[in-house]
C-alpha positions as CSV (number, residue, x, y, z in Angstrom):
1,X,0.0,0.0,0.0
2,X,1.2,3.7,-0.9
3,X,1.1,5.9,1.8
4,X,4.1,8.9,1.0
5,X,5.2,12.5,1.1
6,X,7.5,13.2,-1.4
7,X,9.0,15.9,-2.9
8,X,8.1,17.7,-6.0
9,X,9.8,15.7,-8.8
10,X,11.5,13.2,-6.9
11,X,9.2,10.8,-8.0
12,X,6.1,11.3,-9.8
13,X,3.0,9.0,-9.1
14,X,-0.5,9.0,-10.9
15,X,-4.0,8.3,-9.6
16,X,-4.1,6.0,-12.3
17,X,-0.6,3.8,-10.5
18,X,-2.9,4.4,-7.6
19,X,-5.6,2.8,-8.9
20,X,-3.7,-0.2,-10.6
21,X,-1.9,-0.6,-7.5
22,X,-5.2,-1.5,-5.5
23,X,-6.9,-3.8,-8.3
24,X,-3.8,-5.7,-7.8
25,X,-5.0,-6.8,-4.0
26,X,-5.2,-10.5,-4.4
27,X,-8.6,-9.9,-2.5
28,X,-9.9,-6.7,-4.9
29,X,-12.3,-9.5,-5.9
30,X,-14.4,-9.0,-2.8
31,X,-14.8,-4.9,-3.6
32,X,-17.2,-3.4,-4.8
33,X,-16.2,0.3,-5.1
34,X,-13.1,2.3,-5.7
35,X,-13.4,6.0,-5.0
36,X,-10.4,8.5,-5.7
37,X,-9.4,12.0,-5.5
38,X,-7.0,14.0,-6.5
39,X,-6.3,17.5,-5.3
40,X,-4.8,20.6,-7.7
41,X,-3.8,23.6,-7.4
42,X,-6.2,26.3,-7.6
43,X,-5.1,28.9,-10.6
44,X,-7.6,31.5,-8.7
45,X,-8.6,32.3,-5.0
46,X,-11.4,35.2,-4.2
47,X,-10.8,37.1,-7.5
48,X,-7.0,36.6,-7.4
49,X,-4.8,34.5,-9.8
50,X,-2.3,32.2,-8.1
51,X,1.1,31.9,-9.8
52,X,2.6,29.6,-7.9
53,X,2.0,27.7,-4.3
54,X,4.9,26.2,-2.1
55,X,4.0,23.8,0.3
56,X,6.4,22.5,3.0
57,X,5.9,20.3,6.0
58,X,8.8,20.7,9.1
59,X,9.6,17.2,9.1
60,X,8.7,14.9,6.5
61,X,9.5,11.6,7.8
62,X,7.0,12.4,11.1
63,X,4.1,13.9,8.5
64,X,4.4,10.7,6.8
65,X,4.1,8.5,9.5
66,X,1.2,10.8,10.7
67,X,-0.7,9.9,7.5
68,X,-0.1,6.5,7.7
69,X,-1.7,6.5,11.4
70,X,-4.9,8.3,9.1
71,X,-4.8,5.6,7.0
72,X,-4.7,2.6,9.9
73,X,-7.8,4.7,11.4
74,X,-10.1,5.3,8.9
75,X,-9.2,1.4,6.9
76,X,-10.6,0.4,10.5
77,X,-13.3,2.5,11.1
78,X,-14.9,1.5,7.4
79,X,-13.7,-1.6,7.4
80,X,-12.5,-1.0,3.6
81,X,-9.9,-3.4,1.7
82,X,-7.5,-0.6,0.8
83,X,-6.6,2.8,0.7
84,X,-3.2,4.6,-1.4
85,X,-2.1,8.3,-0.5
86,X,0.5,10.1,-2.0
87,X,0.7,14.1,-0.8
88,X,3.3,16.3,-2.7
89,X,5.9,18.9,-1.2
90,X,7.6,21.6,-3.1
91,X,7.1,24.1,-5.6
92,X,3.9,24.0,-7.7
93,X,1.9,25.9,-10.6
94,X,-2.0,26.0,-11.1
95,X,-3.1,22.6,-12.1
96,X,-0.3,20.6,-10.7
97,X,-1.5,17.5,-8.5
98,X,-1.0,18.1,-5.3
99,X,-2.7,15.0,-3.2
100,X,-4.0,12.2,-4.5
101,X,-6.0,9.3,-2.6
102,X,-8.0,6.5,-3.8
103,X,-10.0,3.8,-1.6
104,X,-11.1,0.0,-2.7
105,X,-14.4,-1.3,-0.7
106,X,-16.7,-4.0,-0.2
107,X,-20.0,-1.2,-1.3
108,X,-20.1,2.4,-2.2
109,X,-21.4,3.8,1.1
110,X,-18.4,2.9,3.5
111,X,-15.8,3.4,0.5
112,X,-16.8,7.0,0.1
113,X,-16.7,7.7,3.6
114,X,-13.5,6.1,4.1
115,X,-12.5,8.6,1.4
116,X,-14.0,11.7,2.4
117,X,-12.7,11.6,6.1
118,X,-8.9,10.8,4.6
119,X,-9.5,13.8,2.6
120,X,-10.3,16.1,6.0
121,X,-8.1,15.0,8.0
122,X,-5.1,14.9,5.9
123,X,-6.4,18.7,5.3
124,X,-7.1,19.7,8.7
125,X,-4.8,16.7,11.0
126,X,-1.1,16.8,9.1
127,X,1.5,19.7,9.4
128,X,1.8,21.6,6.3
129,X,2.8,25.5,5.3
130,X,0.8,27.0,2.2
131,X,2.0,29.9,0.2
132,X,0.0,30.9,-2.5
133,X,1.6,33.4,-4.3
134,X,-0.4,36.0,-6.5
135,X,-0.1,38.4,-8.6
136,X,-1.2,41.0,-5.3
137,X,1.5,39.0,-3.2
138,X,1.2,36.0,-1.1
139,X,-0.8,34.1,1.5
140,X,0.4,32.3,4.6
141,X,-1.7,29.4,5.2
142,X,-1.1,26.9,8.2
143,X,-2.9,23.8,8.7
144,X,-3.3,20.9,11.1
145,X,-0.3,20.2,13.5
């Protein structure tokens, strides 16, 4: 299972290799549902054009073991087969992936739910700094930690 940080061109990963990797589950024959995500950079905020976002975590190798301990939670809480995360770091432009996730599960219901709350809490749980830089300048954004 794919559960990473990684740094902007270090490695790049689909959510199509996310979504091959879980129909290769010897047990993907008992699912009934894959849901995915994947999370760009907005080319606008409120009226104002974004040129480029940097986003940074203090300490990668704890952020990642953070979003594994998401993933552990919500696989138990929903009971799904599977779930993949990658989340990028670095330097992006408007319409670069930024987080992808996708989720395999027995039915629909639990699969999506399993999905949305891996989407919060990743947002709102894991240490990351957000600068959005505009043409009018930039915004600090802080989140979970």
């Amino acid at each position: 299972m794919t559960v990473r940080i990684i740094e902007k061109g270090v490695e790049e990963i689909s959510i199509c290799s996310l979504l091959e990797e879980l129909k290769k589950n010897p047990e993907i024959n008992k699912c009934g549902a894959i849901f995915s995500f994947e999370g760009i950079v907005r080319g606008e905020e409120t009226g104002k054009k974004t040129v480029q976002m940097d986003l940074t975590t203090p300490n990668q190798l704890e952020t990642e073991q953070e979003l594994k301990e998401i993933v552990y939670d919500v696989k138990q809480k929903y009971g799904v087969l599977e779930i993949a995360v990658v989340h990028y770091i670095g330097n992006f432009k408007p319409g670069d992936p930024l987080f992808l996730t996708a989720v395999s599960g027995s039915h629909r219901d639990e699969t999506r739910k399993a999905l949305h709350e891996i989407i919060e809490r990743v947002k709102y749980e894991l240490d990351f700094k957000k600068e959005e830089h505009t043409e009018d300048g930039t915004n600090i954004i802080m989140s979970g930690g």
